[in-house]
Short mmCIF file of the C-alpha atoms (twelve columns), coordinates in Angstrom:
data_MODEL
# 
_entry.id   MODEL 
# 
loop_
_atom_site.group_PDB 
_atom_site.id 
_atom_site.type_symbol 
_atom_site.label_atom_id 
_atom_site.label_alt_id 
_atom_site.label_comp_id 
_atom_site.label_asym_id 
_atom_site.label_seq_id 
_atom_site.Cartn_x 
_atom_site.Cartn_y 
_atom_site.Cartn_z 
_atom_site.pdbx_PDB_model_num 
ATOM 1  C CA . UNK A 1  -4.135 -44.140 36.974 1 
ATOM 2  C CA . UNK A 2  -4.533 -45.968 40.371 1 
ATOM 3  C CA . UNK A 3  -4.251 -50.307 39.296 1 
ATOM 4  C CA . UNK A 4  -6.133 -52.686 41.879 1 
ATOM 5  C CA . UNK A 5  -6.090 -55.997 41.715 1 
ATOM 6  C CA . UNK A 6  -7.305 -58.851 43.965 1 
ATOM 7  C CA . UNK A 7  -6.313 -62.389 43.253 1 
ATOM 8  C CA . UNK A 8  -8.670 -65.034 45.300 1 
ATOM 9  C CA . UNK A 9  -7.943 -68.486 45.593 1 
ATOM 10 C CA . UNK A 10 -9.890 -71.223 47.612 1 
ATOM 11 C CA . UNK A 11 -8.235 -74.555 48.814 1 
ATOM 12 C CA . UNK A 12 -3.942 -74.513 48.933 1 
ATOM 13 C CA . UNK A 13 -1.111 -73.365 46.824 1 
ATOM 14 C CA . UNK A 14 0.594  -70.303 46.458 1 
ATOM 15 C CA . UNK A 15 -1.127 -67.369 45.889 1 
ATOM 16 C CA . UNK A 16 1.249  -65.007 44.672 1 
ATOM 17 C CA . UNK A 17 3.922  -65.701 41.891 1 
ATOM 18 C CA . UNK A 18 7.265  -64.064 42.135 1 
ATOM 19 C CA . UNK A 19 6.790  -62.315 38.354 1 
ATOM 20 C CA . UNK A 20 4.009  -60.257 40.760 1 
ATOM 21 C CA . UNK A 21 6.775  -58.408 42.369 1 
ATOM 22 C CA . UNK A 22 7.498  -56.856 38.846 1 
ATOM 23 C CA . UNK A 23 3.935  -54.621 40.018 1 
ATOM 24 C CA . UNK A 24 5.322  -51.454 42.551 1 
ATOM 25 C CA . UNK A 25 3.141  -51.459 44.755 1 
ATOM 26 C CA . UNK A 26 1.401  -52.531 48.273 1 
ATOM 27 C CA . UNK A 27 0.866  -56.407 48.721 1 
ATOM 28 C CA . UNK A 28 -1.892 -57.040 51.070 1 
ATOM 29 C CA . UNK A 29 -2.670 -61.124 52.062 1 
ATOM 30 C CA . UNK A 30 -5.434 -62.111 54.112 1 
ATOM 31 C CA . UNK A 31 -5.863 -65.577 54.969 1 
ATOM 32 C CA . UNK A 32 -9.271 -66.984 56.560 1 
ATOM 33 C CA . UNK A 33 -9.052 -71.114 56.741 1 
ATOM 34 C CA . UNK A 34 -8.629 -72.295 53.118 1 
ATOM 35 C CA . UNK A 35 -9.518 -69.156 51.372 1 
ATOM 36 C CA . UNK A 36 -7.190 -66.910 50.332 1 
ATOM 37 C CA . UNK A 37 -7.455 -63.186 49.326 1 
ATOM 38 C CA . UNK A 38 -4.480 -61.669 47.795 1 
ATOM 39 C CA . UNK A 39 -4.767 -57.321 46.991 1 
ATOM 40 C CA . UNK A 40 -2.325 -55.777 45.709 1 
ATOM 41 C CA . UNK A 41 -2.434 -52.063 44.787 1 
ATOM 42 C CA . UNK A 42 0.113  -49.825 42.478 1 
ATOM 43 C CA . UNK A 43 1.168  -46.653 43.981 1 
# 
């Protein structure tokens, strides 16, 4: 069972809390002005 999930977040502030490093998998962050796309993907 393959887990995705994308967190989005407009305007500032951190996007990714440490407890996310708890999830084993790929950590993806795109960053286009103020808007922020966080993937991250369990292997």
């Amino acid at each position: 069972n393959d887990l995705s999930l994308t967190i989005s977040q407009t305007g500032t502030g951190n996007l990714v809390e440490g407890g996310m490093s708890q999830l084993n998998g790929d950590v993806s962050v795109t960053q286009v002005g103020d808007f922020n796309t966080t993937t991250i993907t369990q292997k």
